[in-house]
ZALUMSE-247200 format. One record per residue (C-alpha): residue number from 1; x, y, z; residue in one letter. Coordinates in steps of 0.001 Angstrom, whole numbers, plus 524288, in hexadecimal, padded with zeros to 5 digits. Each point is the difference from the previous one (the first is absolute). Layout:
N
@nr:NUM; xx:X; yy:Y; zz:Z; rest:A
...
***
This chain:
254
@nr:1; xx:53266; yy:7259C; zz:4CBD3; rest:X
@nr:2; xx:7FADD; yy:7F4DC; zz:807EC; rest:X
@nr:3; xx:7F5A4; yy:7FB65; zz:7F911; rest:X
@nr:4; xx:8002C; yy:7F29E; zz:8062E; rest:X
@nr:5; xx:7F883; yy:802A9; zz:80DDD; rest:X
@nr:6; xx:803A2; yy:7F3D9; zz:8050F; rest:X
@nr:7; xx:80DBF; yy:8018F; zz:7FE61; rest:X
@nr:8; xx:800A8; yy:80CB7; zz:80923; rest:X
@nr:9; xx:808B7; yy:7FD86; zz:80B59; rest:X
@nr:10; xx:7FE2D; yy:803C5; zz:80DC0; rest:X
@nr:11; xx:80609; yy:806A4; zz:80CD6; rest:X
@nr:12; xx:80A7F; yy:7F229; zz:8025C; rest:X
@nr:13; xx:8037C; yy:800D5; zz:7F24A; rest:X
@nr:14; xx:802BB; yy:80C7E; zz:8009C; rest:X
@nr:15; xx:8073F; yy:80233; zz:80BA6; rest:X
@nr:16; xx:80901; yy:7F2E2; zz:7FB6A; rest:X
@nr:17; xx:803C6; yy:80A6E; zz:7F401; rest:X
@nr:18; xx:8024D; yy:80983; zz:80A0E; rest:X
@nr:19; xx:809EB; yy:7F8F5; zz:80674; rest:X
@nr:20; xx:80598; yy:7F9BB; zz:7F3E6; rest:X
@nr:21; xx:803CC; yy:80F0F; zz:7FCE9; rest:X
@nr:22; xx:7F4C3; yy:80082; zz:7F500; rest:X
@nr:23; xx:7FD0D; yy:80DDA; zz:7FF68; rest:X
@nr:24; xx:8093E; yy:80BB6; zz:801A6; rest:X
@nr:25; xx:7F53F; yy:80A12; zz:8045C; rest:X
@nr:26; xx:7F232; yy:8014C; zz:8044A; rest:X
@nr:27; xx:7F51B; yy:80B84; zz:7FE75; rest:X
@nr:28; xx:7F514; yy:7FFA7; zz:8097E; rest:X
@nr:29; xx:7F0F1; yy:80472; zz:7FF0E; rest:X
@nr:30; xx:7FBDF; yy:804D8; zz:80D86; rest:X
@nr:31; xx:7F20D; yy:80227; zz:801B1; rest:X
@nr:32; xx:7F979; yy:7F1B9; zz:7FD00; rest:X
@nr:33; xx:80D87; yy:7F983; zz:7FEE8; rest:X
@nr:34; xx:808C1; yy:80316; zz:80D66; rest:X
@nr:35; xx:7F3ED; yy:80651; zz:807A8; rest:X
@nr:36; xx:7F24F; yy:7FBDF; zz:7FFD5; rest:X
@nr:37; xx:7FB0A; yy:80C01; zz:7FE5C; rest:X
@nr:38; xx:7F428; yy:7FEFF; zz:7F476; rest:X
@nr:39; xx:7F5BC; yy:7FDF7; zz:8080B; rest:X
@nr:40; xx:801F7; yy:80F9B; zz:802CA; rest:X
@nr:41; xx:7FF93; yy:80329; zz:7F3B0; rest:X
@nr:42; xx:7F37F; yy:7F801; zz:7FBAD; rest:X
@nr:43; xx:7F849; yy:80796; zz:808F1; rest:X
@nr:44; xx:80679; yy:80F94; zz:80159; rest:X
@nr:45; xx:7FAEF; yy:80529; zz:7F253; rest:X
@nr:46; xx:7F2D4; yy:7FB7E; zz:80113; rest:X
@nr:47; xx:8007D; yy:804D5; zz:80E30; rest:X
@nr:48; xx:803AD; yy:80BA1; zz:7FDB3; rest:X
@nr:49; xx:7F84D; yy:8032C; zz:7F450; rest:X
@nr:50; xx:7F4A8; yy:7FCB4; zz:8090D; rest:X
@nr:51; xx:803F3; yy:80C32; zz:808E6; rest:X
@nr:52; xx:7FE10; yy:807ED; zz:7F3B9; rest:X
@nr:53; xx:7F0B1; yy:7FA10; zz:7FEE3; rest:X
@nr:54; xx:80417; yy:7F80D; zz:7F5A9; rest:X
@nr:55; xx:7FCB1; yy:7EFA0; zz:802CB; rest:X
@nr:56; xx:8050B; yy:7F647; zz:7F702; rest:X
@nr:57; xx:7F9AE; yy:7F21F; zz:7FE50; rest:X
@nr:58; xx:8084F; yy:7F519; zz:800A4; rest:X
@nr:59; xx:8024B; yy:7FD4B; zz:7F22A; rest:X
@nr:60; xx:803B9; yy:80F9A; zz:7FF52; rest:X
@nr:61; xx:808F0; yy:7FD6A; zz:80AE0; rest:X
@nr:62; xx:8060B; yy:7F398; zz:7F918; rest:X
@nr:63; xx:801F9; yy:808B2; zz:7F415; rest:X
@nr:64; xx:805EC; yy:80A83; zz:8061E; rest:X
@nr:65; xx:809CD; yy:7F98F; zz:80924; rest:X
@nr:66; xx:80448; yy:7FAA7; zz:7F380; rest:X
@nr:67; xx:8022B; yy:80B31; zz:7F811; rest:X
@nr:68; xx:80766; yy:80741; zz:80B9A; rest:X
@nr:69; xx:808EF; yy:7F2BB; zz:800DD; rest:X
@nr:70; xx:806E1; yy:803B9; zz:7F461; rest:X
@nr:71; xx:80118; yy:80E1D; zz:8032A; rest:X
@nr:72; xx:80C75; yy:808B6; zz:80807; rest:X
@nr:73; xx:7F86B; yy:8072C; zz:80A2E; rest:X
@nr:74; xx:80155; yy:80CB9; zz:7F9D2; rest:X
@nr:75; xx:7F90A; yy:7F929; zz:7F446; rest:X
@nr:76; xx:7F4F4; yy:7FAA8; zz:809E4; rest:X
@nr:77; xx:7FF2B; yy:80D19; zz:806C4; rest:X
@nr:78; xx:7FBB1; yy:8055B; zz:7F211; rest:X
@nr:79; xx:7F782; yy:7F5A9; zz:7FCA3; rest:X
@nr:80; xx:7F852; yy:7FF77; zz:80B5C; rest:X
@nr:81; xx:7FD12; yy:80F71; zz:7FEC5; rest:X
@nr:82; xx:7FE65; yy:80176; zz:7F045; rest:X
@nr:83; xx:7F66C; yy:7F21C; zz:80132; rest:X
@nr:84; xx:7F767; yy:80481; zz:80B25; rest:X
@nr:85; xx:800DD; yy:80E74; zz:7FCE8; rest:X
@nr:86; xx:80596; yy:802BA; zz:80E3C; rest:X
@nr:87; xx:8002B; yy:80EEC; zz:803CF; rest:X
@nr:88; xx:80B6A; yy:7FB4B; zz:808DC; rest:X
@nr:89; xx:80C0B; yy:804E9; zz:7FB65; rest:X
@nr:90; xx:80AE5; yy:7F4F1; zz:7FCC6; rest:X
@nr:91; xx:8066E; yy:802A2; zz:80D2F; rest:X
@nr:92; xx:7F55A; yy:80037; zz:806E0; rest:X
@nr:93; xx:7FCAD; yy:7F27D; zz:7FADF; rest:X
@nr:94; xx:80DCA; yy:7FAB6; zz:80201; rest:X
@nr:95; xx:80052; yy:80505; zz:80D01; rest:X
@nr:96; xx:7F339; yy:7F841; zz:80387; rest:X
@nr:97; xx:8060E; yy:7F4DD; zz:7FBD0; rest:X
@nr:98; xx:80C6B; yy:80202; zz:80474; rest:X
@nr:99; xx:7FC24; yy:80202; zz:80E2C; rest:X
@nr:100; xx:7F979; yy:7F188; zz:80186; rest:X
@nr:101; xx:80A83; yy:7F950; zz:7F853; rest:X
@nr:102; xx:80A35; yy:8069B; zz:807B0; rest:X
@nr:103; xx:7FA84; yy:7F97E; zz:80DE5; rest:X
@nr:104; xx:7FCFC; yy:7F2FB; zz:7FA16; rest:X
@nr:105; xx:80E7F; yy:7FFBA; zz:7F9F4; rest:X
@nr:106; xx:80615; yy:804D9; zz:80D4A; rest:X
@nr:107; xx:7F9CC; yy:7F8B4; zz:80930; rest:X
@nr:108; xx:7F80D; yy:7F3B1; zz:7FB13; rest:X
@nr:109; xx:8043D; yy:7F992; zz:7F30B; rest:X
@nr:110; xx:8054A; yy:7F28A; zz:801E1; rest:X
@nr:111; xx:80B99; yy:7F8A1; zz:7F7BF; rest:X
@nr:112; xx:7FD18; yy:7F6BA; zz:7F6CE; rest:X
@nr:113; xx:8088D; yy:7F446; zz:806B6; rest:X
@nr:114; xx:80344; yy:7F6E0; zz:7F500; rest:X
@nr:115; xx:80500; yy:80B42; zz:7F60E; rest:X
@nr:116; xx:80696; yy:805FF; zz:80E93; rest:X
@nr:117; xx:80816; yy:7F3C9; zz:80029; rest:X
@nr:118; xx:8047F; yy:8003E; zz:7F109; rest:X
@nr:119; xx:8038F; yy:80DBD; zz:80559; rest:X
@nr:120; xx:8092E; yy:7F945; zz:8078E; rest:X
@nr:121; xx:805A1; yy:7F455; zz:7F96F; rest:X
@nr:122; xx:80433; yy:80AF5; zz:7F577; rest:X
@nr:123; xx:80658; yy:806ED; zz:809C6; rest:X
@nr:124; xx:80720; yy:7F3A7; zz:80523; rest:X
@nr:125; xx:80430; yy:7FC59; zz:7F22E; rest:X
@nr:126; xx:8052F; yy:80DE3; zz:7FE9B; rest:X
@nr:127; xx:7F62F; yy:80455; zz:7F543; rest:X
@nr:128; xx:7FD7A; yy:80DB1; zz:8000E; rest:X
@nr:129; xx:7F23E; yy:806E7; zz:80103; rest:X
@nr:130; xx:7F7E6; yy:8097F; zz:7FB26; rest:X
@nr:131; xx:7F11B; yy:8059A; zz:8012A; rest:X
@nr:132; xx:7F920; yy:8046B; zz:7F550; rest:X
@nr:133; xx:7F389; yy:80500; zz:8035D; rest:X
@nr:134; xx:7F46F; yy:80738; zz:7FA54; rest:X
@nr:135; xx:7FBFE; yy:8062E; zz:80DAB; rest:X
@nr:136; xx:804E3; yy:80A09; zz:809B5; rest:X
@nr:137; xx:80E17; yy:7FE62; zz:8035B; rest:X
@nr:138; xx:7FE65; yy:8073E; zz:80DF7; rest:X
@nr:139; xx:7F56F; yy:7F57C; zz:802FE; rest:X
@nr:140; xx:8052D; yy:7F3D2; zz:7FC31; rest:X
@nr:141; xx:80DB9; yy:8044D; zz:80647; rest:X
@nr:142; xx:7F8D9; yy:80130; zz:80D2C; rest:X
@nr:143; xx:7FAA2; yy:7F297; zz:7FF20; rest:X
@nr:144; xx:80A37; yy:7FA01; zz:7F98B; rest:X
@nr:145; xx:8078F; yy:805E1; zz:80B5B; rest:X
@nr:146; xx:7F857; yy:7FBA3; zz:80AA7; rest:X
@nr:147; xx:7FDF6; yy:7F149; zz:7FB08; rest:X
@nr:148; xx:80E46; yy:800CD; zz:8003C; rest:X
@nr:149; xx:802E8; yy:7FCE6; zz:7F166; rest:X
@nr:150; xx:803AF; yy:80EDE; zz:7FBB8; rest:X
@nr:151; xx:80E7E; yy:7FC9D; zz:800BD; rest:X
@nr:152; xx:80213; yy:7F35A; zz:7F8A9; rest:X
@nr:153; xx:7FDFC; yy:80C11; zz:7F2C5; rest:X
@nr:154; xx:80919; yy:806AD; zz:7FB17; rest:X
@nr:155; xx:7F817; yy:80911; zz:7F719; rest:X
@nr:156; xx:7F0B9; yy:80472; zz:7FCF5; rest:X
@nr:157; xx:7F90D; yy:80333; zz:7F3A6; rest:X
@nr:158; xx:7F46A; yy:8058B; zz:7FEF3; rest:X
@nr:159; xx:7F685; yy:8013A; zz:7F503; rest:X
@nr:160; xx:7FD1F; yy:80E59; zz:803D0; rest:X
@nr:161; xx:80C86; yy:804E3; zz:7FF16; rest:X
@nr:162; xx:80496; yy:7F9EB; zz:7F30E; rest:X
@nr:163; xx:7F474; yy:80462; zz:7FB1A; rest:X
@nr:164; xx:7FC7D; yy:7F11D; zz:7FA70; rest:X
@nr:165; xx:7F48F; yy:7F6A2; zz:803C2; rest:X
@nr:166; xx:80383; yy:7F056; zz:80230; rest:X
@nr:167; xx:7F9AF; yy:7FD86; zz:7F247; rest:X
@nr:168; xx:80D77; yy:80146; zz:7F94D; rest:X
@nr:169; xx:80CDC; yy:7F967; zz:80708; rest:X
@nr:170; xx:80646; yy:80EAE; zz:80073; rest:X
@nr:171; xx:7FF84; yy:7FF77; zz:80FB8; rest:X
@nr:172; xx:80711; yy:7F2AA; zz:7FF6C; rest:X
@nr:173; xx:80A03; yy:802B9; zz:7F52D; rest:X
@nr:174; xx:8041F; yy:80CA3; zz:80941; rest:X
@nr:175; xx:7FF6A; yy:7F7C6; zz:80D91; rest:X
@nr:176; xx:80899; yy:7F5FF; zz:7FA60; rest:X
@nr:177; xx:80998; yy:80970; zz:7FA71; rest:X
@nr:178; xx:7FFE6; yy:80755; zz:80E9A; rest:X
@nr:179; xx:8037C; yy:7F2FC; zz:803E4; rest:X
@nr:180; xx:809A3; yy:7FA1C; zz:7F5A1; rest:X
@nr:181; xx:803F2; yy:80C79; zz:7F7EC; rest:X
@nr:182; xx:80E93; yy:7FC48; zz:7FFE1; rest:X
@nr:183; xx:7FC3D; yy:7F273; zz:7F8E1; rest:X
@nr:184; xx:7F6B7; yy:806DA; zz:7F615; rest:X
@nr:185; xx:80827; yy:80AE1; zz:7FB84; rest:X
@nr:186; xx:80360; yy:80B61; zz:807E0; rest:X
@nr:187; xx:7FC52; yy:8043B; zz:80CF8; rest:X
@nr:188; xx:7F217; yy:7FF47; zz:80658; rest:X
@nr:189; xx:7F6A0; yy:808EE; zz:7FD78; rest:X
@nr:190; xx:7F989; yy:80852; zz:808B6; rest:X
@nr:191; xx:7F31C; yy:7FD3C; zz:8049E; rest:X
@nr:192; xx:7F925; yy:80845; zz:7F9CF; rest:X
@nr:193; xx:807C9; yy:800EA; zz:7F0E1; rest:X
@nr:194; xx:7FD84; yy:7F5F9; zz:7F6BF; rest:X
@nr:195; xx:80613; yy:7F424; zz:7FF3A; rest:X
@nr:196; xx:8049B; yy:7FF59; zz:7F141; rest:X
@nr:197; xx:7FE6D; yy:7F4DC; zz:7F7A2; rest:X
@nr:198; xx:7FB90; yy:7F20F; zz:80489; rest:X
@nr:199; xx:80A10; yy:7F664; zz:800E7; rest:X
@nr:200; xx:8008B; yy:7F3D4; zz:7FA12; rest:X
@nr:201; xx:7F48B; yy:7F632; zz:802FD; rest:X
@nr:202; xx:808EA; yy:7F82D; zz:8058C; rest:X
@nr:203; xx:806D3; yy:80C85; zz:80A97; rest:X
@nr:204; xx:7F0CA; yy:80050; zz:8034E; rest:X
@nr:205; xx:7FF51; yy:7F096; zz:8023E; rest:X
@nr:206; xx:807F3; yy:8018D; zz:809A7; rest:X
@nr:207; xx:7F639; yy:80923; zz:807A5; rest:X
@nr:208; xx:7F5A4; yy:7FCD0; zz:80912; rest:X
@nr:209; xx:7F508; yy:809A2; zz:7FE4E; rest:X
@nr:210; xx:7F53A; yy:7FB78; zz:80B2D; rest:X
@nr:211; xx:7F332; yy:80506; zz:7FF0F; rest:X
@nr:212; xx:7F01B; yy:7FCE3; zz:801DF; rest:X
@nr:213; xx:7FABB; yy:80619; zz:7F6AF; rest:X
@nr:214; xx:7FD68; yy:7FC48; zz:7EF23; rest:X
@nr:215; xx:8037D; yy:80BFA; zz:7F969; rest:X
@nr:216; xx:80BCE; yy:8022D; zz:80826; rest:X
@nr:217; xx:80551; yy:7F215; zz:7FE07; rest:X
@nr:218; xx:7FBB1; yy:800C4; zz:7F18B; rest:X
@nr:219; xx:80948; yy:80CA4; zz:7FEC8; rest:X
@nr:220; xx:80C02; yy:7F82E; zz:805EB; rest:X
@nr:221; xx:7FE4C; yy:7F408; zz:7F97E; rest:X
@nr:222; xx:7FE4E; yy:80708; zz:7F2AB; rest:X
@nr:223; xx:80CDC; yy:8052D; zz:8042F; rest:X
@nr:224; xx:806E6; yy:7F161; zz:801CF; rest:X
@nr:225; xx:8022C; yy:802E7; zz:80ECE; rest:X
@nr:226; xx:7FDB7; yy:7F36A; zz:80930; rest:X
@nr:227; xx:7F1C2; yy:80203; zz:8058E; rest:X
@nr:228; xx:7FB34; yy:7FBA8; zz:80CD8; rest:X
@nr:229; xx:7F104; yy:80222; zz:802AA; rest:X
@nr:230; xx:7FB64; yy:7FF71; zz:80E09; rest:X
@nr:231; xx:7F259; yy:7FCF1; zz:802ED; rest:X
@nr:232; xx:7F5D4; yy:80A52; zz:8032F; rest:X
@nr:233; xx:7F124; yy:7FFE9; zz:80271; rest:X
@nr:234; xx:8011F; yy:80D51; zz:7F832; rest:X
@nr:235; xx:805DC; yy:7F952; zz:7F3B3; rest:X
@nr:236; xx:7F637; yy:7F359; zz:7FF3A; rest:X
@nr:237; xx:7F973; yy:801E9; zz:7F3E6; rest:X
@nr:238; xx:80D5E; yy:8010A; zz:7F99E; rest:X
@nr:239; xx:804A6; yy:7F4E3; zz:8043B; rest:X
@nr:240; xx:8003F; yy:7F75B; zz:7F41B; rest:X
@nr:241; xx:80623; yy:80AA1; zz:7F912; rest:X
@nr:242; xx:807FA; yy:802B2; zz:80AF7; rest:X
@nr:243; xx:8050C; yy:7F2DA; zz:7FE6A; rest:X
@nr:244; xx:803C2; yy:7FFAC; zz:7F1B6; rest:X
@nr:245; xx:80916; yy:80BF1; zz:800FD; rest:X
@nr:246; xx:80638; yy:7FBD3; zz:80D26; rest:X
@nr:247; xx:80BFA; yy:7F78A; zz:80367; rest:X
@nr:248; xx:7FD4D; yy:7FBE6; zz:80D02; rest:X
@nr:249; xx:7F2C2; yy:80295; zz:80855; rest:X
@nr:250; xx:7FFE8; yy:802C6; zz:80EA8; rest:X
@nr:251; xx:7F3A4; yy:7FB1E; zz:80654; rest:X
@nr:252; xx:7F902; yy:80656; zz:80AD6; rest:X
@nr:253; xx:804A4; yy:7F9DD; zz:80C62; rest:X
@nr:254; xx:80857; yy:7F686; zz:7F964; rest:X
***
């Protein structure tokens, strides 16, 4: 664990590993980390909850954008319905959702440009990728599609489907062994079967696992992969803790 903050190395650093052949895979976040896409989500459960005559104030709102952080959507869904006693059924709630995430995803979310380029400078070093995500595959495909970074990954996990949360390094043990399952024992997994026992700290070193926010970086660390943390107005009460469990730290417009 880094426990000296002003050791923590940056973007150059990191990208000088990169092409020093470093690191033999990487696992991306995607909502905070390759998109900018949290401002979304600060705002759609308090909206919505106000189309149910329900108004939060803004410490309520605070509270509850964290609690659903840490939370798959199915997990959220529930929350939001057994909290605020919603006569909504679950899929009528998820469809509510759904429908204003969906047309923000498709048509408006922007990249996040600095993490965009480590996209890139993996791919030139011949790294391979994968995403590792707590949200909605279908969603994050379409924008990941249409900011034109979809194909530099070769696989997707998803939180939902492996039945897991980011607050254990499950997602990341089976993402790596998608991506490097002939060098830790047998072939890859499938996406959604687990991905058998962690490897050595030192198989995991060799992993980048880049994401924005604590619990999630906590999880990999914890795990010994390599952990990159990129900067999000989302994550900035975490940040000195955000600091002691990373590797390297991507700032905001770097």
């Amino acid at each position: 664990m880094n426990n000296n903050t002003s050791n923590i190395f940056g973007l150059e650093t990191l990208l000088e590993d990169i092409q020093n052949h470093k690191y033999n895979a990487a696992i991306f976040d995607i909502d905070g980390t390759l998109i900018d896409s949290m401002p979304i989500w600060e705002d759609l459960d308090a909206d919505f909850l106000k189309t149910q005559g329900i108004e939060l104030s803004e410490q309520e709102k605070q509270e509850l954008n964290a609690t659903m952080w840490s939370m798959t959507v199915d997990e959220g869904i529930r929350y939001l319905k057994e909290t605020y006693q919603l006569e909504l059924s679950e899929e009528a709630i998820g469809k509510a959702l759904s429908d204003v995430v969906e047309q923000f995803y498709t048509d408006e979310v922007p990249a996040k440009q600095d993490v965009a380029g480590l996209v890139e400078a993996l791919h030139d070093a011949g790294v391979p990728m994968a995403l590792a995500t707590v949200g909605e595959p279908s969603y994050e495909t379409a924008a990941l599609k249409r900011l034109g970074l979809l194909d530099y990954f070769e696989s997707m996990c998803d939180c939902n489907s492996l039945g897991t949360t980011k607050r254990d390094a499950f997602i990341y043990e089976t993402a790596a062994k998608l991506l490097l399952g002939s060098e830790r024992g047998g072939e890859p997994a499938a996406a959604s079967e687990p991905a058998g026992e962690s490897g050595p700290a030192e198989s995991n070193a060799a992993v980048l696992v880049i994401e924005d926010v604590l619990h999630a970086l906590e999880a990999a660390k914890q795990a010994g992969f390599t952990t990159v943390a990129v900067e999000d107005d989302a994550s900035a009460k975490d940040k000195p803790r955000i600091l002691e469990v990373s590797d390297f730290y991507i700032k905001k417009d770097q």
